[in-house]
N, C-alpha and C positions, 0 to 999 in steps of 0.2 A: 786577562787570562786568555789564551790563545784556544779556537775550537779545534786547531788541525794543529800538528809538530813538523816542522821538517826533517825529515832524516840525513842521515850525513850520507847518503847514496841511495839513489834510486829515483825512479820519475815523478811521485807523487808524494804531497804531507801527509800522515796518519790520521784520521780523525782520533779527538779524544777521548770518544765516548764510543764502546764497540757494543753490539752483540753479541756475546758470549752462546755455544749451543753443547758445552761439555754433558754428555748423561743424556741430551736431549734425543728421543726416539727416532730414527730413522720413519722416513710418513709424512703423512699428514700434520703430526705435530711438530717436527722441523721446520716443512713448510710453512706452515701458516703461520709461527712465529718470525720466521725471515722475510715473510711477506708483511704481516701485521709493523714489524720494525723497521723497516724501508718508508710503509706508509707514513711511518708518524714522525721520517724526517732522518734515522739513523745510516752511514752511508760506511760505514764500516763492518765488518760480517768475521767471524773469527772461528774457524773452525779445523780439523784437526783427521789424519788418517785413522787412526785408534777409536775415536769417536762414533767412527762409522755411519754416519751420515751424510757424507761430502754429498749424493746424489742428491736429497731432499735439499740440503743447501742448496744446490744448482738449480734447482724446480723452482725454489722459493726466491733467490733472484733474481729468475726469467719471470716470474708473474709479479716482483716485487718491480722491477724495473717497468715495466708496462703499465702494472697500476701508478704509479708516481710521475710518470713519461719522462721516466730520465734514462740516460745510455748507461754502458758498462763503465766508462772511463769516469762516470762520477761517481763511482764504487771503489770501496776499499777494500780488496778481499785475501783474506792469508790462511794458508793452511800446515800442517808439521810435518815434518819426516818422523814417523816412528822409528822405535828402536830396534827390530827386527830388520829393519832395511836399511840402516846404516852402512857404510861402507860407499866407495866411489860409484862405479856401475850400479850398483842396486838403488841407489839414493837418486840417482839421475832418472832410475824407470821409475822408482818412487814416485818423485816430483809428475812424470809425464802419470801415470795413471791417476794421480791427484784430477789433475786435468781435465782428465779422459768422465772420471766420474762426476764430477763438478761443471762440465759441457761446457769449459770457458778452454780461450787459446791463452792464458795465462795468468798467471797471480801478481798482484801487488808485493805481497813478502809471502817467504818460503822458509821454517824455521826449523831447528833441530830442535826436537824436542826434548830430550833426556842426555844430559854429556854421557855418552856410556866410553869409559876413558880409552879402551884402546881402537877406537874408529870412530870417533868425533873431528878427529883432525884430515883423515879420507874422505868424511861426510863431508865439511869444511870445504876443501876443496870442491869437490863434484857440485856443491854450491853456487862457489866464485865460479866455476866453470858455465852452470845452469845464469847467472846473472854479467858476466862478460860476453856469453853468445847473447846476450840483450830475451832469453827465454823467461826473466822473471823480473818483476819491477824494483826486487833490493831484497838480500839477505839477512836473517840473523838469526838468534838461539833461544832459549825457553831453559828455564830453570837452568843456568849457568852460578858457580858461584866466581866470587873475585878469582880464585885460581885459576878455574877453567875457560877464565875471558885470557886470564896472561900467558896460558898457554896455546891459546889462540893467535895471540898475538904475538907470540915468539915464532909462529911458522908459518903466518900470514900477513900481509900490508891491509889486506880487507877486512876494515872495522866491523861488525856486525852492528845492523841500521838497529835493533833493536834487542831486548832481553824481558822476557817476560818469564815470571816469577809470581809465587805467590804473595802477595803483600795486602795486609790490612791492618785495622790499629793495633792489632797485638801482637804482629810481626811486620815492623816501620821497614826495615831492611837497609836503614841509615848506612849503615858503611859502603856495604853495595851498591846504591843509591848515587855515594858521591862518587865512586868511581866511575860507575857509569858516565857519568854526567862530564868529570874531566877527561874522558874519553870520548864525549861526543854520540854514547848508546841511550835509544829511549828507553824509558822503563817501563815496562806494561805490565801490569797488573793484574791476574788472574784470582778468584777468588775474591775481587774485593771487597764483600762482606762479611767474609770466614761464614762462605755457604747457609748462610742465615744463623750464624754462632754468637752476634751480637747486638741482637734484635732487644733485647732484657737488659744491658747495658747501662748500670746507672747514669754515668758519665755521657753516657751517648743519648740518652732518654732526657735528660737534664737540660743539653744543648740542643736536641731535636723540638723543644720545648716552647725554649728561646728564640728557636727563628724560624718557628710554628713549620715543621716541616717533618716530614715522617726519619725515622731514623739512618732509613738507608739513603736514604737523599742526602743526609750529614754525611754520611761516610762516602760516600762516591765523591761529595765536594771536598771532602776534606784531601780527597787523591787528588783530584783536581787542581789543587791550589798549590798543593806540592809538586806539580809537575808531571805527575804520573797517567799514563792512559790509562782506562780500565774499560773491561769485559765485564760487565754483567749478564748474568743468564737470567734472562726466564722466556715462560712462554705463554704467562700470562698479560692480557693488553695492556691491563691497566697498571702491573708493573715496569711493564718493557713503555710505556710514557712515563711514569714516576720516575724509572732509572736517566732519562733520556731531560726530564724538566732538572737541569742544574744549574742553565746560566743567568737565573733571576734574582739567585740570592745568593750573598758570601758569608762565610765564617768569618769572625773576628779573629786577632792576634792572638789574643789571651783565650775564644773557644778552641784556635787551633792547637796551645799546647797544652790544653787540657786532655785533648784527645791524643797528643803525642805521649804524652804518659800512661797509656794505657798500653804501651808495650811490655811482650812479658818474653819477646822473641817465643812467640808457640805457634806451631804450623798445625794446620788439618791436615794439611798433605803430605807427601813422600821427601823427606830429608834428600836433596839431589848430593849430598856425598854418602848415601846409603840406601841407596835401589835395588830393587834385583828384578826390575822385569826390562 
């Protein structure tokens, strides 16, 4: 099982295992969790306009970088276009103010984050455009579903390097999944614990059990072994090492489709064909 993916454009492989900072406080607590996560070895950073912390991100890996003695170029860092800045022009100063508050001269991936349908395909563009001037390491999108990839791809040649999405065991997101995949799009995985929703888990608690390992450690491998990146958040230490210790131990065939069955397609989050922000 691979620690990094290659993308089908751009300069760098994804690492598998990101830190997620969704909710995470602007401060001090940003910081020292992106600094905390660098130390303990994670080289992917995932963070978002909306979120509103890009600055503390920036803070935390200048001091994360420092403490670890490693450069910027062994960092993997992506941020999102929100949905108020959609549109060509506006998505392009989008991207530069990302930047500007993040204190870096440019990002690994740069994603859309919500398809909002009538300027997803301008954002799109202004994209291709930010990643052809060579301003950003590879594009793609966030909560896309199969539709709004094929409509991507009826008015563009540039595949998007990746699609993150909510997915954990009670939403597999199998179909989207294999498109992705005969498409050549990574899958990244947002939420993938359903925000601590399946910690109680029989099924999960059974096999957590079995290969004496805490539960969320099951489910992050169980993304793992299906091919999936995943973001976990937190910002406490001994979690952000828990989520980060995966490649010691594997699931079995028969634990992995125990856990496949516990699909019931139910999201926490925002149905991406019925948003309104």
């Amino acid at each position: 099982m691979k620690q990094s993916i290659q993308l089908n454009h751009g300069q760098k492989a994804i690492p598998a295992i990101g830190l997620g900072v969704f909710k995470v406080e602007d401060g001090d607590t940003v910081i020292d969790a992106v600094v905390e996560a660098i130390r303990q070895g994670y080289r992917h950073i995932d963070t978002a306009a909306v979120y509103e912390n890009e600055e503390g991100v920036g803070i935390g890996i200048r001091k994360g970088m420092e403490i670890a003695n490693i450069s910027r170029d062994d960092l993997f860092i992506t941020s999102k276009l929100w949905n108020a800045d959609q549109g060509y022009d506006s998505a392009i100063a989008a991207y530069e103010a990302s930047l500007e508050r993040l204190g870096l001269e440019q990002l690994d991936l740069y994603l859309i984050h919500w398809p909002v349908e009538d300027k997803m395909i301008e954002s799109w563009r202004a994209l291709e455009t930010l990643y052809r001037e060579g301003r950003v390491g590879a594009v793609g999108v966030s909560n896309f579903q199969i539709h709004h990839l094929e409509t991507l791809a009826a008015n563009s040649d540039l595949v998007p390097a990746v699609n993150q999405v909510e997915r954990h065991p009670l939403l597999r997101q199998s179909e989207l999944a294999t498109y992705m995949n005969e498409h050549g799009i990574v899958p990244v995985a947002w939420a993938p614990l359903m925000q601590g929703g399946l910690f109680e888990e029989p099924t999960l608690l059974e096999v957590a059990k079995e290969v004496e390992r805490s539960v969320a450690q099951v489910i992050l491998r169980w993304h793992l072994q299906t091919g999936w990146v995943i973001i976990p958040k937190s910002i406490k230490s001994h979690r952000i090492e828990e989520n980060f210790s995966l490649y010691d131990f594997e699931l079995s065939e028969e634990q992995m489709n125990r856990i496949d069955a516990l699909d019931r397609h139910k999201r926490v989050g925002p149905d991406p064909d019925d948003f309104d922000f």
